[in-house]
C-alpha positions in Angstrom: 0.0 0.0 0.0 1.1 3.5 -1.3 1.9 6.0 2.0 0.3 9.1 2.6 1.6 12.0 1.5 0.9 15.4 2.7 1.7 18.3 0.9 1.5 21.5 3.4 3.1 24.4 5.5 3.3 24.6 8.7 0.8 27.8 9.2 -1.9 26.9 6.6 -5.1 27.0 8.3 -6.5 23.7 5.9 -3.1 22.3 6.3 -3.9 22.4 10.2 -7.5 21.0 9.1 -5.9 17.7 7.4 -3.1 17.1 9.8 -5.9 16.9 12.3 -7.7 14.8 10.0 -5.1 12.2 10.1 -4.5 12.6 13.6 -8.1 11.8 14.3 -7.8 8.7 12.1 -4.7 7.7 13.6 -2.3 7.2 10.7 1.2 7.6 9.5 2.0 9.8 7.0 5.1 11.4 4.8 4.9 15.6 5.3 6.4 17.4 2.2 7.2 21.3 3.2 5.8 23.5 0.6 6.6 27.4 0.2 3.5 29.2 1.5 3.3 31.5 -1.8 4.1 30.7 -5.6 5.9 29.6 -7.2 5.3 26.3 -6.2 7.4 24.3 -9.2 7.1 20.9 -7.1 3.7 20.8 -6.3 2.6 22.0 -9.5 4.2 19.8 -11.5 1.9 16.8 -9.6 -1.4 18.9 -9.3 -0.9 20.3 -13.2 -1.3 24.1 -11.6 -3.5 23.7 -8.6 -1.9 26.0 -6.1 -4.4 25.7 -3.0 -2.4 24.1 0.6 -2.6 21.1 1.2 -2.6 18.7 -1.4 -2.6 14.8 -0.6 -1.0 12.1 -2.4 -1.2 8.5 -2.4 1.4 7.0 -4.9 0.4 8.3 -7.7 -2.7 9.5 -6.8 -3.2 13.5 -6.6 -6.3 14.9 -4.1 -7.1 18.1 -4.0 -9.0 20.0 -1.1 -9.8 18.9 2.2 -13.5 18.4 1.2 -12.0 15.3 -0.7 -9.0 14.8 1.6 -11.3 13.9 4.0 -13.5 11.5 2.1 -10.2 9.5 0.6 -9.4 9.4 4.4 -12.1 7.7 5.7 -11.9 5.2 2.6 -8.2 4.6 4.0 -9.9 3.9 7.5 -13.3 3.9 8.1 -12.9 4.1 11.9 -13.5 6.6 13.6 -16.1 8.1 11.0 -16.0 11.5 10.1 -19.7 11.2 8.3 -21.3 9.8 10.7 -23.6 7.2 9.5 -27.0 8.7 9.4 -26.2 12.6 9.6 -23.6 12.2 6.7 -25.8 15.4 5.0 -25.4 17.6 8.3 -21.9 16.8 9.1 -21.2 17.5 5.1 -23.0 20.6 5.0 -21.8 22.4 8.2 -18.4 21.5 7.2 -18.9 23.5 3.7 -20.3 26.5 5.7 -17.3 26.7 8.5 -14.8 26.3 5.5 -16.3 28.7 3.7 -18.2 31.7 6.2 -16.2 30.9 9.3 -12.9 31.2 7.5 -13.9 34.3 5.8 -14.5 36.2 8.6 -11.0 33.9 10.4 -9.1 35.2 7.1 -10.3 39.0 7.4 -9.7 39.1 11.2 -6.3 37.5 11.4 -5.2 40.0 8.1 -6.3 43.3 10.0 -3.3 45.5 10.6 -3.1 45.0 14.1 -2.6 41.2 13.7 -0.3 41.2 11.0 1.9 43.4 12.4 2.3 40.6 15.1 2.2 38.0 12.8 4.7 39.6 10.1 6.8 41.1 13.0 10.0 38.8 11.9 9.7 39.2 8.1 11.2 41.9 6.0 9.1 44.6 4.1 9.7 42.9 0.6 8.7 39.5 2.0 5.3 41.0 3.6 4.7 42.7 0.4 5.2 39.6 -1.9 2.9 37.9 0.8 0.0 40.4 0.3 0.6 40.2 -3.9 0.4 36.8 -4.1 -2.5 36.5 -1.7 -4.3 39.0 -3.8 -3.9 36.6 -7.1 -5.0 34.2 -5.0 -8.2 35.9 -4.1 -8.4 37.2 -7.7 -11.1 35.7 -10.2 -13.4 33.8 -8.1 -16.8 34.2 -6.4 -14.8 33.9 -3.0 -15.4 38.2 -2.0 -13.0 39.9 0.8 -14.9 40.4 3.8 -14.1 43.9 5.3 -12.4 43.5 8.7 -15.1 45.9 10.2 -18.2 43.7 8.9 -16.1 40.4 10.1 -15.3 42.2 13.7 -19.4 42.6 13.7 -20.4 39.8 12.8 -18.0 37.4 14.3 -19.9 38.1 18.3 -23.2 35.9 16.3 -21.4 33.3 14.7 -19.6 32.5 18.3 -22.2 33.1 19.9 -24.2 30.2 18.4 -21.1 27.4 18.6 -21.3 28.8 22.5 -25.0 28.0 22.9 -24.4 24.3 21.0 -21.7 23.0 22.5 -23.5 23.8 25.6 -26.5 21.7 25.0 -25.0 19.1 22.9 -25.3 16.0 24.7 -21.4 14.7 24.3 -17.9 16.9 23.5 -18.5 17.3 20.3 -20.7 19.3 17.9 -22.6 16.2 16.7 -21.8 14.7 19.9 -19.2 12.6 18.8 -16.4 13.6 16.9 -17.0 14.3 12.7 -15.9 16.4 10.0 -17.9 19.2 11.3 -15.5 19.3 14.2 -12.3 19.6 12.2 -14.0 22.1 9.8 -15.1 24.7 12.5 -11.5 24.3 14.2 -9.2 25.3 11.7 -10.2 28.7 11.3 -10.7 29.0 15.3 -6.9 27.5 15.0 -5.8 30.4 13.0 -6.9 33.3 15.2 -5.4 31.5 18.4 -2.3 32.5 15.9 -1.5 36.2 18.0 -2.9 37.7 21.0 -4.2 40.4 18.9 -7.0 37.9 17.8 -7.1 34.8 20.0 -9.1 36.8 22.5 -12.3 36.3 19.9 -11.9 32.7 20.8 -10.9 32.8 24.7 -13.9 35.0 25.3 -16.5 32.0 25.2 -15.1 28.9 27.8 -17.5 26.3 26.0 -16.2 26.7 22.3 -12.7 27.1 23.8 -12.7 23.9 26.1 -14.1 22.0 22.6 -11.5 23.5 20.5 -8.9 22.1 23.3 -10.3 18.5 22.6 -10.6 18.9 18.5 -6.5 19.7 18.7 -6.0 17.1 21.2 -5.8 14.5 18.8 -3.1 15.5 17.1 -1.8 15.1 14.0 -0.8 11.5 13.8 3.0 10.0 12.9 4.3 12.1 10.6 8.1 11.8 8.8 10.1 14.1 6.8 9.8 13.7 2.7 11.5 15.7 0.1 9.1 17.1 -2.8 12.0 15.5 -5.1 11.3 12.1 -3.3 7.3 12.3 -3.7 7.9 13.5 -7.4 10.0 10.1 -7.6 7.0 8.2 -5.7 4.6 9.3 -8.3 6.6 9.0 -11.7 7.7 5.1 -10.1 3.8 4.1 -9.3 1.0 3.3 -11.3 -2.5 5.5 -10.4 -5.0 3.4 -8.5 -8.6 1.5 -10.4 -10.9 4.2 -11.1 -13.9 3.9 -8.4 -16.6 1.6 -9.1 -19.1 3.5 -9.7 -21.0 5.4 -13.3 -19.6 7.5 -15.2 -22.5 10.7 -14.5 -21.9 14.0 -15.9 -25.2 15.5 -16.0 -25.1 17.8 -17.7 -24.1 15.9 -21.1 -21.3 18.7 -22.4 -18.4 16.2 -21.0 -17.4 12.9 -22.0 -15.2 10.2 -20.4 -11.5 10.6 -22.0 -12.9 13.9 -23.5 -10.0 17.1 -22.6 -10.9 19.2 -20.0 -9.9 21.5 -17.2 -11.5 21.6 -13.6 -11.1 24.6 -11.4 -12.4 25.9 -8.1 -15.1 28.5 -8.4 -14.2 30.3 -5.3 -10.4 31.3 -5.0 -7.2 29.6 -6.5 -9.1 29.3 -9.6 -5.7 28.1 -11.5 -7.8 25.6 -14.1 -5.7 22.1 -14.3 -5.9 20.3 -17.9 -6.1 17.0 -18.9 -8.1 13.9 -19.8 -11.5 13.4 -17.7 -11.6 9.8 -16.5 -14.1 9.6 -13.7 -17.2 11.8 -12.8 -18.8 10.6 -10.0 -21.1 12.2 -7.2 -18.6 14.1 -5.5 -15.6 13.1 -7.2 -14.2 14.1 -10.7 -10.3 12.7 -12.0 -8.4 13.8 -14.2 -5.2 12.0 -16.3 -2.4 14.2 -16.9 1.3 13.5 -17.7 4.0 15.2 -16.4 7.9 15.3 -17.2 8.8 14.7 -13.5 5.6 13.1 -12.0 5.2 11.0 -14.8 1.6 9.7 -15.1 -0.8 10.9 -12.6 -4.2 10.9 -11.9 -5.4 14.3 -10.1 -9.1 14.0 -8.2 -11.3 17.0 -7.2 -14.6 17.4 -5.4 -17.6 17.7 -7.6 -18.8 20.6 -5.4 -16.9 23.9 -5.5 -15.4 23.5 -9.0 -15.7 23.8 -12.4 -15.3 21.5 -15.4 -14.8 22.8 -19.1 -14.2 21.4 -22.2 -11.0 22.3 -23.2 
């Protein structure tokens, strides 16, 4: 069986999310640095452009985005569940929302002066300037819009508010009770403004959310070991990309065919578009073949929800 790879940086809020992730399930994994801001020649040359953090692999296997990252986990081990069974839908759908809202009021808050100026402190003018350019082409050309830091401070008091109130009367630690996605989705951004004092005061200030975000972290992030981004490059041009998933070929909406060229892109930020040859469109996955000089044959896999597929 191919290892896990994990392709991340240490202060990447969804990096945080999936080394949790694997923490929670309990398994061992290779971690593969990658620069926090393009170019990214390494990763790239794997994902055919993607540029989000983090990126999983598995031989030569390529997932992209926790949403999946999470669902490929639970196919690796199926215990403990992060869907659990019977409120897969809930635990689904109030994931989407905390990755989505939550972290773009998390992302607005944490970027306010105050907090970079903390959070920056160590770096050099050029290097906080080529921070804030690349985050603004990251930001660029999506549906994703930047939330004012005045509208996030005013809102954020409701939002915590109500994770107050229902970790209060949820019967268990968790949000569900027991521990799910929804858990590791809602404490990643909560993990980034525990980043600086100027911010981790919007957490501190309610003891229920804070004494559940103590448990989420608690589990860690598994057993992890260093990997170049040469050696995972090697691991993927030396395998062979797993058996599609058993399951129909559906694309809906008729415009896309199986082996047809394509390119899939997130709809929301990083919108880089990735080319190649649609194998698989399932319900909430879609894979993509793509050939690279260095990663040699690879097979890249998206969520359904979130991106965008084109014929090429």
């Amino acid at each position: 069986m191919s290892e896990l790879i994990l392709h991340h940086y240490p202060t990447s809020p969804f990096a945080e999310k999936a080394r949790l992730l694997l923490g929670f399930k309990g398994l061992s994994w290779r971690s593969v640095n990658i620069p926090p801001m393009m170019p990214k020649p390494d990763l790239t040359a794997l994902t055919g452009g993607y540029r989000k953090t983090p990126v999983l692999q598995i031989g030569a296997d390529i997932y992209c985005d926790t949403a999946l990252i999470a669902r490929r986990l639970e196919q690796e081990k199926a215990s403990p569940a992060l869907f659990p069974e019977g409120r897969e839908m809930i635990a689904a759908a109030f994931a989407a929302w905390a990755d989505s809202v939550v972290f773009q009021h998390a992302v607005s808050l944490v970027f306010q002066p105050e907090s970079m100026a903390v959070r920056f402190a160590k770096l050099s003018p050029e290097a906080i300037k080529a921070f804030i350019a690349d985050r603004a082409g990251l930001f660029s050309g999506g549906s994703a819009s930047r939330l004012s830091a005045e509208q996030a401070k005013h809102q954020w008091p409701t939002i915590m508010a109500r994770l107050e109130q229902q970790l209060q009367r949820e019967e268990g630690d968790f949000l569900l009770g027991e521990p799910s996605i929804a858990d590791f989705a809602m404490a990643h951004p909560l993990w980034f403004l525990k980043g600086t004092p100027v911010t981790s005061a919007l957490v501190d200030a309610y003891p229920a959310v804070s004494a559940w975000l103590a448990r989420v972290l608690a589990f860690g992030h598994g057993a992890s070991s260093a990997m170049s981004s040469e050696e995972a490059l090697d691991v993927a041009n030396n395998a062979t990309p797993a058996a599609l998933p058993d399951e129909s070929f559906d694309e809906s909406s008729g415009f896309a065919q199986e082996g047809q060229q394509v390119t899939i892109a997130a709809t929301d930020y990083g919108v880089d578009p990735v080319a190649g040859e649609l194998l698989f469109a399932g319900r909430e996955e879609l894979i993509l073949r793509r050939e690279d000089e260095r990663g040699g044959v690879v097979h890249v896999h998206f969520p359904r929800f979130g991106f965008k597929l084109s014929v090429a």
